[in-house]
ZAMARGU-4260 file (C-alpha; in steps of 0.2 Angstrom, whole numbers, plus 5000, padded with zeros to 4 digits):
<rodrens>
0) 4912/4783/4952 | 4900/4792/4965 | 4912/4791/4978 | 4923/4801/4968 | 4910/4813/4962
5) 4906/4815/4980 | 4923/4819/4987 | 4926/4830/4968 | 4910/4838/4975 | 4913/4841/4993
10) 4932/4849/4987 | 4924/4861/4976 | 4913/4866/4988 | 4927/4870/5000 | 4937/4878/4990
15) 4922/4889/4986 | 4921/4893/5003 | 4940/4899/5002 | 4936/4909/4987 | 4922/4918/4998
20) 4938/4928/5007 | 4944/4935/4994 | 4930/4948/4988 | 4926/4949/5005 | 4944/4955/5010
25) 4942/4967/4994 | 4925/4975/4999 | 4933/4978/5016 | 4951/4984/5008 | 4939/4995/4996
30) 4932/5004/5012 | 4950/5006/5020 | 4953/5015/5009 | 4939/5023/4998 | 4950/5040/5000
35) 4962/5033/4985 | 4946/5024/4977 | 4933/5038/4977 | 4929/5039/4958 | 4923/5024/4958
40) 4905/5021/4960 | 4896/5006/4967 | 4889/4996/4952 | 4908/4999/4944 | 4916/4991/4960
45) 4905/4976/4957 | 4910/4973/4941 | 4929/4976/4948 | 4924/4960/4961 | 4920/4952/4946
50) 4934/4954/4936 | 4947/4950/4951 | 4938/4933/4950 | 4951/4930/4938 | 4967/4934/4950
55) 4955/4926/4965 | 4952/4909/4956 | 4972/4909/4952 | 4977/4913/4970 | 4964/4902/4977
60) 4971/4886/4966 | 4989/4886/4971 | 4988/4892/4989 | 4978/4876/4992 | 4990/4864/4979
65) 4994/4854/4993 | 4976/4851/5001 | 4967/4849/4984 | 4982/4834/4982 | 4979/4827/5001
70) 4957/4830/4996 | 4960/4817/4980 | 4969/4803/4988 | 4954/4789/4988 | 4963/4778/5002
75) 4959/4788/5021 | 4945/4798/5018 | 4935/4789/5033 | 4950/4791/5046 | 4948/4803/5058
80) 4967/4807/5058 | 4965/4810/5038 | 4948/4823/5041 | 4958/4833/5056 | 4974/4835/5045
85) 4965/4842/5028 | 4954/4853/5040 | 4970/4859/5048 | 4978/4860/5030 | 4964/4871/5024
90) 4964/4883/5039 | 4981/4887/5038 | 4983/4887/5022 | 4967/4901/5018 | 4971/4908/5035
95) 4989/4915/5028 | 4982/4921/5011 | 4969/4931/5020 | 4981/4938/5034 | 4991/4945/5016
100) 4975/4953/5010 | 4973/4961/5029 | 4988/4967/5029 | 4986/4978/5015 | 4971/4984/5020
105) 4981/4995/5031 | 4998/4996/5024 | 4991/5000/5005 | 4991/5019/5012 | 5008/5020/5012
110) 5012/5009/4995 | 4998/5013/4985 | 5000/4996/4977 | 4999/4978/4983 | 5012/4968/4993
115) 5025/4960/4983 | 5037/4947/4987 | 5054/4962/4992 | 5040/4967/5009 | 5050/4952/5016
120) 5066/4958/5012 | 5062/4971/5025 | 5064/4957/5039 | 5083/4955/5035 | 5085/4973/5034
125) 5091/4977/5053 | 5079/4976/5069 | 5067/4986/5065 | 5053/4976/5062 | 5053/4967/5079
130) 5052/4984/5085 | 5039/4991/5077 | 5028/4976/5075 | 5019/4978/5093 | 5014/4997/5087
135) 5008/4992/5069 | 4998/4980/5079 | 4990/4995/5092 | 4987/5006/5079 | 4979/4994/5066
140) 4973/4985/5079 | 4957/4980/5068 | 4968/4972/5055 | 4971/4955/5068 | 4952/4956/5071
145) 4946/4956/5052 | 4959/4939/5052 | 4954/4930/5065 | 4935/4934/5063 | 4935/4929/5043
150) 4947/4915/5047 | 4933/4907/5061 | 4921/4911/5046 | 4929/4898/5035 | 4932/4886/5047
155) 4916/4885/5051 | 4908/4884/5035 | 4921/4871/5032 | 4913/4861/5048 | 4896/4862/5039
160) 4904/4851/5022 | 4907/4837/5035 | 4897/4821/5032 | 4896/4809/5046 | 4909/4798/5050
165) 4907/4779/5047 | 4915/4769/5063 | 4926/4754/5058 | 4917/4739/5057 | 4922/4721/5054
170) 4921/4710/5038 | 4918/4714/5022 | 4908/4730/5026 | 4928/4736/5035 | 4938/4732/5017
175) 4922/4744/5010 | 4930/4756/5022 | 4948/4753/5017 | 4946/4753/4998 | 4932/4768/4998
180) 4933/4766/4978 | 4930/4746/4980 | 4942/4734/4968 | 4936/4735/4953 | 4946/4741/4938
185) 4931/4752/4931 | 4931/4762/4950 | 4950/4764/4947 | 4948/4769/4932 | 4935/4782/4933
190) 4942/4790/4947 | 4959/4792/4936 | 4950/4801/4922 | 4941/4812/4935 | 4956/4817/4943
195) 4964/4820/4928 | 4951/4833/4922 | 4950/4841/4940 | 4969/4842/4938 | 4968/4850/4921
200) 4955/4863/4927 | 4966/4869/4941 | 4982/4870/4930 | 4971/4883/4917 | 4963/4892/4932
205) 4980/4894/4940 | 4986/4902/4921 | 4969/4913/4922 | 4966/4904/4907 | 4971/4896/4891
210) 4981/4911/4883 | 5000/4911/4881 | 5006/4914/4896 | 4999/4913/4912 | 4990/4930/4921
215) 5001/4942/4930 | 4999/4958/4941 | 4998/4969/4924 | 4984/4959/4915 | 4971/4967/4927
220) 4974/4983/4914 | 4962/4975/4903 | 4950/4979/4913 | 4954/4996/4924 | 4965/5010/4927
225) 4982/5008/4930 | 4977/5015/4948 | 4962/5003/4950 | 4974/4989/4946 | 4976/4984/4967
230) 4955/4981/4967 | 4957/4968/4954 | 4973/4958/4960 | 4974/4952/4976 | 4988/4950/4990
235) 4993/4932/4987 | 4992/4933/4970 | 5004/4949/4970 | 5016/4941/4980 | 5017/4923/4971
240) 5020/4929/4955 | 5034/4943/4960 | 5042/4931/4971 | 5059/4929/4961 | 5056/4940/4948
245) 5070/4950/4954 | 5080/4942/4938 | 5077/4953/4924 | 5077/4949/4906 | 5087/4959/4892
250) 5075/4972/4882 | 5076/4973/4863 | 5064/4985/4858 | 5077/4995/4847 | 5097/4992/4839
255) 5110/5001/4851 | 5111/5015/4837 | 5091/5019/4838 | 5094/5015/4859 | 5108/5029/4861
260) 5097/5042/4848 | 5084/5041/4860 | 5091/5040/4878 | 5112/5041/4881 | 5112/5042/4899
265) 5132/5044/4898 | 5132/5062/4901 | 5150/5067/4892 | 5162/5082/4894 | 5153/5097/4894
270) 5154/5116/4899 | 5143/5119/4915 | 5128/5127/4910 | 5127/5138/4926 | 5142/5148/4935
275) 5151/5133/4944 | 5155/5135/4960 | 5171/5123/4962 | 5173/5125/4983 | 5154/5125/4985
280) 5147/5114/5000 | 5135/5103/4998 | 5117/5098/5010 | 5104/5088/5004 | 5090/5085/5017
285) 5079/5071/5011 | 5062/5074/5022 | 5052/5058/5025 | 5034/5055/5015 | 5034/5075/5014
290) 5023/5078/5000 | 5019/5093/4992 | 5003/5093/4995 | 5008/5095/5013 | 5016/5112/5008
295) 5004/5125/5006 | 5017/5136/4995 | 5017/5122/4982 | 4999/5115/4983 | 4988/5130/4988
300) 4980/5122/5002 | 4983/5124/5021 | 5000/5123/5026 | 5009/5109/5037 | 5026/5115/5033
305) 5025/5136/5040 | 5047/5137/5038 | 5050/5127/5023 | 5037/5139/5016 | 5047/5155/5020
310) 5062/5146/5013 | 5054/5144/4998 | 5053/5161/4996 | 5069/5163/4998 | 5074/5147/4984
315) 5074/5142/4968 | 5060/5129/4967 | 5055/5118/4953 | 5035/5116/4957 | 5031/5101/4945
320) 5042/5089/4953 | 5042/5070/4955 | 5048/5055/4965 | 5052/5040/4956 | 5046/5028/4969
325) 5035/5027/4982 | 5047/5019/4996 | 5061/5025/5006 | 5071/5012/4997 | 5067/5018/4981
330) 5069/5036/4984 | 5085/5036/4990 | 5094/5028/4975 | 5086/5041/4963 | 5092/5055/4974
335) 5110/5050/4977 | 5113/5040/4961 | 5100/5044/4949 | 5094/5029/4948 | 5074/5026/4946
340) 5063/5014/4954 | 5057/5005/4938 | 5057/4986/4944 | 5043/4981/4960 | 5061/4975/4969
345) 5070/4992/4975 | 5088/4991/4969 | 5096/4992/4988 | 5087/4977/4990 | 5088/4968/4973
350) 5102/4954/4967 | 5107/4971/4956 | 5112/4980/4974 | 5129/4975/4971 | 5132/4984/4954
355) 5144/4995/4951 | 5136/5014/4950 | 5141/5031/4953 | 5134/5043/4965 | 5135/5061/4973
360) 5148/5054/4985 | 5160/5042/4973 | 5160/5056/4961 | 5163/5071/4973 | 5177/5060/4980
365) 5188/5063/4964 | 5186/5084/4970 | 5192/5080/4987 | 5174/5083/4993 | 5174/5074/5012
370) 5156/5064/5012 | 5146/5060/5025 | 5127/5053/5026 | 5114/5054/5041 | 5101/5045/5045
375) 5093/5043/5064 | 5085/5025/5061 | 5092/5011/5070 | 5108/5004/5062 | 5104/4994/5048
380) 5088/5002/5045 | 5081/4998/5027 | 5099/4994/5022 | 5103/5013/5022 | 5120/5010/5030
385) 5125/4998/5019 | 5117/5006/5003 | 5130/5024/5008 | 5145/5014/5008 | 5144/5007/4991
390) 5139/5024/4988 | 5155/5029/4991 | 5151/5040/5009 | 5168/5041/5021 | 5156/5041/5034
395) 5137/5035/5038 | 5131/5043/5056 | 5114/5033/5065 | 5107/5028/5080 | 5123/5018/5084
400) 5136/5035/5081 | 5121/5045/5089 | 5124/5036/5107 | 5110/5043/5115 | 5093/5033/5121
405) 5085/5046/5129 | 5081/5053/5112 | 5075/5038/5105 | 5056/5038/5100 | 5054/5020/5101
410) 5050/5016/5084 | 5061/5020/5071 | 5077/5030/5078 | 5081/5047/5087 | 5070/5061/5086
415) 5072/5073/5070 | 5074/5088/5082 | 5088/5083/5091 | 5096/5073/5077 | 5096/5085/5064
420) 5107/5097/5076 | 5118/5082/5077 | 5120/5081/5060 | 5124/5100/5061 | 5138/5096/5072
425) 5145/5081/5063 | 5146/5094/5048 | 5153/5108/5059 | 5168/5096/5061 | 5170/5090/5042
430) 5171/5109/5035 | 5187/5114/5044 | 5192/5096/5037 | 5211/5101/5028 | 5217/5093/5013
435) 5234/5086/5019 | 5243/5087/5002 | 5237/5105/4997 | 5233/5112/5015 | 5217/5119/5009
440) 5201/5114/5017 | 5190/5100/5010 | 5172/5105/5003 | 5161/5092/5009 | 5144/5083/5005
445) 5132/5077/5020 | 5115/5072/5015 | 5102/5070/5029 | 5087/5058/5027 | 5074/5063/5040
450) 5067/5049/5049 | 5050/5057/5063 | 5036/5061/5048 | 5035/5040/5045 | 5020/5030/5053
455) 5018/5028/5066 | 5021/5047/5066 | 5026/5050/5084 | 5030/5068/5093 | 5038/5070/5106
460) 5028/5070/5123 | 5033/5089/5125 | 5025/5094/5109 | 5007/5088/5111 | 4998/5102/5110
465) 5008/5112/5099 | 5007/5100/5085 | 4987/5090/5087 | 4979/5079/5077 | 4976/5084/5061
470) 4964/5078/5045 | 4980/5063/5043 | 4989/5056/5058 | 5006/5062/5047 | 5002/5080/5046
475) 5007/5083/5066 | 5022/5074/5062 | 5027/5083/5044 | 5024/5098/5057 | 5036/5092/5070
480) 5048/5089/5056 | 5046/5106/5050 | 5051/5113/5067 | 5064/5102/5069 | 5070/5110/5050
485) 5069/5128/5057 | 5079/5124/5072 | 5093/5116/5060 | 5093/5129/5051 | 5094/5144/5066
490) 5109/5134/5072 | 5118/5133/5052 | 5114/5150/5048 | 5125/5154/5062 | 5143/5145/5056
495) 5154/5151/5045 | 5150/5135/5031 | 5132/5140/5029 | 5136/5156/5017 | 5147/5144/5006
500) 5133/5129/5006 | 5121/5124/4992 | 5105/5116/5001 | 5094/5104/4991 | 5078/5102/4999
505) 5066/5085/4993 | 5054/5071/5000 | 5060/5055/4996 | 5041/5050/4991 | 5021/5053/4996
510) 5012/5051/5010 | 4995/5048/5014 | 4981/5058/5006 | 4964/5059/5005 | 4964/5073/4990
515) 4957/5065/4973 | 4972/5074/4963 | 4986/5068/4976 | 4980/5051/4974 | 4980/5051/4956
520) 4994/5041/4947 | 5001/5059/4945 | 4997/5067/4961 | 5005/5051/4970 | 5023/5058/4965
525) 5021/5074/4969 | 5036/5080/4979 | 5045/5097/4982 | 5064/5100/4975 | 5070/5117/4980
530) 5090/5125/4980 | 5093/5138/4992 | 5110/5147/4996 | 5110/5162/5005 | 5113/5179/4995
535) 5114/5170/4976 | 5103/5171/4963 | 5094/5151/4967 | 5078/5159/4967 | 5061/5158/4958
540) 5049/5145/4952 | 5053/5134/4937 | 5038/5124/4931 | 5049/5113/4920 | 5043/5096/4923
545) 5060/5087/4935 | 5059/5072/4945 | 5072/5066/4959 | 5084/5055/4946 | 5089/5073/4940
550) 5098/5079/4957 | 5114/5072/4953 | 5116/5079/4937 | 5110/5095/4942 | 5123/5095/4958
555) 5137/5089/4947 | 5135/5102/4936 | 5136/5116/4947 | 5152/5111/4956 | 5158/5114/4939
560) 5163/5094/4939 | 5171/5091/4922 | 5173/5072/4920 | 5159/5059/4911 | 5147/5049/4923
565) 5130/5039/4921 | 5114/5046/4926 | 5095/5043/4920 | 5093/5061/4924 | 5096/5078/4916
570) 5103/5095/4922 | 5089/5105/4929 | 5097/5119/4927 | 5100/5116/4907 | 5086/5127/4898
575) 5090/5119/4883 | 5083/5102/4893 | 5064/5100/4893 | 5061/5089/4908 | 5053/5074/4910
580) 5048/5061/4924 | 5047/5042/4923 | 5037/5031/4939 | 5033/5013/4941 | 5019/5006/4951
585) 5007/4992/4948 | 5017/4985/4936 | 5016/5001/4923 | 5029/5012/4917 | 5025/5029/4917
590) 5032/5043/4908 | 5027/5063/4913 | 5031/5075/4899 | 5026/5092/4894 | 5007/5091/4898
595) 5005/5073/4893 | 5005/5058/4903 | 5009/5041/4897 | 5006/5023/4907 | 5014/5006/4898
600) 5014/4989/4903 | 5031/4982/4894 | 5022/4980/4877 | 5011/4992/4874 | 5004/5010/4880
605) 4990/5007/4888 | 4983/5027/4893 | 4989/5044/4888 | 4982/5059/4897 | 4982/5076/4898
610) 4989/5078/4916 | 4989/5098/4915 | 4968/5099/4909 | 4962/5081/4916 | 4971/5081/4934
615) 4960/5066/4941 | 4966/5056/4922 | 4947/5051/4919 | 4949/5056/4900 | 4960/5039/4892
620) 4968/5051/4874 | 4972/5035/4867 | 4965/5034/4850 | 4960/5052/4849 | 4976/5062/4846
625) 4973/5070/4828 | 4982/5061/4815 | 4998/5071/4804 | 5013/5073/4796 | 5023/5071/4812
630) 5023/5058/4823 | 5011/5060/4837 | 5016/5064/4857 | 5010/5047/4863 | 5023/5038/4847
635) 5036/5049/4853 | 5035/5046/4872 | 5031/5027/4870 | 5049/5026/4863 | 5058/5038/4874
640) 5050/5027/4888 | 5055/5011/4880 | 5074/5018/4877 | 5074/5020/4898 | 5067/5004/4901
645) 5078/4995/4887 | 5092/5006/4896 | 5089/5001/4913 | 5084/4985/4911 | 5103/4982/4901
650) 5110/4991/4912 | 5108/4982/4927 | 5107/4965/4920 | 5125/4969/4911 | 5132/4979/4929
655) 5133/4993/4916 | 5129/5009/4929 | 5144/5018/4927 | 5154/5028/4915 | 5172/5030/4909
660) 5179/5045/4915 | 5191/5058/4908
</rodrens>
């Protein structure tokens, strides 16, 4: 029975050492980025340390299932071979959950959340990856450094819980060796029972517990902010437990009568509510992590983005507008389909991707409108290529189409100058497009997804000095993009389509920040959504609250399109239509309506704020709204947000994204 409380012993105090990593990585990932984390003080991060103990002790049990298994076998723990393969084991095993924690150190910026199991997705997703590796590598250079330098850390504590080896000898004192328990039925037996308890233990601490069901990303509400959830959790633990999760389960929070009272996204036969415009062109430019904040005619502060503020002089802009995700991936769907990012797996990439849905282009098709979507990544870039053609875009122009490597930044895909006046003449071609069977020309839909103002935000070599470093490495690049925008825009004003064209202007999420409000679970949507069309009446400043799943209905609308189709958004252009805006992130649903916003986790609402007087959300309403006749705004948005997820949820689960039309 000592031997085995010995080895029971010298486990736990390996995996102790493990454990070490993970507050470790967390006070460094803290200091990475303090920018998002700066309300937080320093006796309130210590209890947050605390707390992810929780999530730490649960990633710390199953990344090392297979060593804690090898550590309890009685039989070889005097052979050399057996010490060298659970030292390796243990190495490896810890090394791989603490290069995950690294990683986010840096790529958190971009996500505001932690890594789930669809990052890897992005390996199958063309070639850009190998590309880009070596740059993530030079310009987070200390991320390999914090590895390798806690990694040797580990090891060699590990060294130090190394008794001495006892040689083989002969005789009775080598069966000792052999049978380290001895032969007795009672050292058997004790060992059993020990194990058995030590087995128990890690079962409940991989659960985080003896509740229900075991912890997941969201229980690290019960004790912060939906913001301050990536502090608590860790990396490995956010990527074990999404890891198949893609597989959604029906909701049932109300009957299909109280569902379609609530939320109908079948948007039915209706007369437009603006003056339709039946032969109008249609551009949407979708700019890359260009957030409002970035815009000093929509956040007050210095501007990055000098033309597109004169343009919005000139437009009709809604300033209290919001992404639905915070990835590329996710972005694009709600702008072309109007479908939110409500699920930590992006639909392009989900085992959803396949549905059926209808978009700008599939719809626009039934008005002859010729359809056509840009994007300068390499081919296969983030599946965009793929994604357009289930869309229901005729053509899809990249890299490939673009045929030019001297324009190639050598990261992510040809340069915004030069491929947005591509774009331009791609488009020049499809607008004298003729309908055969009515000789009259085709209207046409081209949407351009920007690609320069992404990290590793690189300028071309010419354009240095005329766009330096700023506070953020992305602002010299939103201002390269801007540029790039006003030369599209000199050479479109110029041809005969432009007059006829309605141009939709949006980000298809945030960048970086280091402003407290832009790095709030509000501020961190924040995107710009502007119409212009020379000489009309687009223009203005509508403070109705809108968000990127609304672009669809809105278009549709004003082509004057007359048939039924599915959409989780609304017509902004509807004045009868308040607005809304629903997110996801750290595993809570959130819903931005009138002044109010309100976070859920799935069951229950777990903050209401008053964005519009507490901006930084620091004063949680829950519990304080005055009680009265009528039900109160946190009741009535909780449902409104159930219905959407209910409907979503359904939705994609039954490959119900579409609607019967006329």
């Amino acid at each position: 029975m000592k031997q085995s409380l010995k080895e029971i012993k010298t486990l736990l105090i390996r995996l102790s050492i493990a454990l070490l990593a993970y507050p470790l990585c967390k006070i460094i990932f803290f200091f990475f980025n303090h920018g998002y984390f700066r309300e937080i003080p320093f006796f309130e991060f210590l209890s947050i340390l605390f707390y992810g103990l929780r999530f730490d002790l649960a990633s710390l049990v199953l990344m090392n299932t297979p060593f804690i298994i090898l550590h309890i076998i009685p039989f070889f723990s005097e052979k050399i071979w057996y010490r060298l393969i659970l030292k390796t084991l243990f190495i490896a095993l810890n090394s791989a959950a603490i290069l995950a924690d690294c990683i986010d150190i840096a790529y958190f910026r971009f996500a505001l959340k932690r890594t789930t199991a669809d990052f890897f997705d992005l390996f199958g997703l063309g070639s850009d990856i190998s590309t880009l590796l070596p740059q993530y590598i030079r310009d987070f250079w200390y991320i390999p450094l914090i590895w390798i330098t806690i990694t040797f850390f580990i090891a060699w504590l590990y060294r130090k819980t190394q008794s001495p080896l006892h040689l083989p000898q002969r005789g009775r004192d080598a069966r000792a060796t052999s049978f380290p328990l001895g032969r007795t039925g009672w050292a058997w037996f004790s060992w059993f029972i020990l194990n058995s308890v030590l087995i128990g233990l890690c079962i409940i601490v991989f659960r985080g517990g003896l509740q229900l069901r075991p912890i997941m990303p969201i229980n690290a509400s019960e004790y912060v902010s939906a913001k301050n959830i990536p502090l608590i959790v860790n990396t490995p633990f956010s990527i074990i437990k999404s890891y198949g999760l893609e597989k959604l389960e029906e909701k049932n929070y109300f009957t299909e009568k109280e569902l379609v009272s609530l939320f109908d996204p079948i948007h039915r036969l209706q007369p437009a509510t603006c003056n339709p415009q039946p032969a109008t062109n249609l551009f949407i430019i979708i700019l890359e992590s260009f957030s409002s904040e970035y815009i000093g005619a929509l956040s007050g502060k210095k501007t990055h983005t000098p033309f597109l503020d004169s343009l919005i002089k000139e437009s009709l802009v809604f300033d209290n507008a919001f992404a639905n995700g915070k990835k590329s991936l996710e972005g694009l769907p709600a702008v072309v389909a109007g479908i939110p990012g409500l699920i930590n797996e992006p639909f392009i990439t989900s085992i959803y991707g396949s549905n059926n849905f209808n978009s700008l282009a599939s719809v626009l098709k039934e008005k002859k409108y010729s359809t056509a979507f840009f994007h300068g990544g390499t081919n296969g870039t983030m599946g965009f290529d793929a994604f357009s053609s289930s869309a229901g875009f005729d053509k899809y122009f990249g890299k490939t189409e673009y045929n030019n490597e001297s324009d190639y930044d050598g990261n992510w895909g040809i340069w915004d100058e030069d491929f947005f006046q591509y774009a331009k003449k791609k488009t020049d071609e499809m607008s004298v497009r003729v309908d055969p069977s009515t000789g009259k020309k085709e209207p046409f839909l081209s949407v351009l997804f920007s690609l320069s103002s992404h990290h590793p935000s690189s300028i071309p070599e010419k354009y240095k000095t005329r766009f330096p470093e700023g506070e953020l490495p992305i602002l010299k690049s939103v201002e390269y993009a801007d540029f790039s925008l006003r030369k599209f825009f000199e050479s479109a004003s110029k041809e005969k389509w432009f007059d006829s064209t309605l141009f939709v202007i949006t980000a298809d999420h945030t960048g970086p920040s280091n402003d407290p409000y832009y790095s709030s679970s509000a501020g961190i949507f924040r995107v710009p959504i502007l119409f212009y069309k020379r000489d009309s009446n687009f223009k203005g400043i509508n403070h109705k609250v809108t968000q990127h799943i609304d672009l669809l209905p809105t278009v549709l609308n004003y082509t004057g399109y007359d048939g039924n189709y599915f959409s989780f958004g609304h017509n902004m252009l509807d004045s009868a239509h308040t607005g809304y805006a629903v997110n996801f992130i750290n595993d809570v649903y959130q819903l931005i309506q009138d002044d109010y916003l309100l976070q859920f986790d799935g069951n229950n609402t777990i903050a209401f704020y008053n964005y519009k007087t507490d901006s930084l959300l620091q004063n949680n309403l829950m519990g304080k709204e005055p009680e009265g006749e009528k039900p109160s705004d946190s009741y009535r948005m909780e449902r409104k947000l159930k219905a959407i997820i209910q409907t979503y949820y359904n939705g994609m689960i039954n490959n119900k994204l579409t609607a019967g039309r006329k």
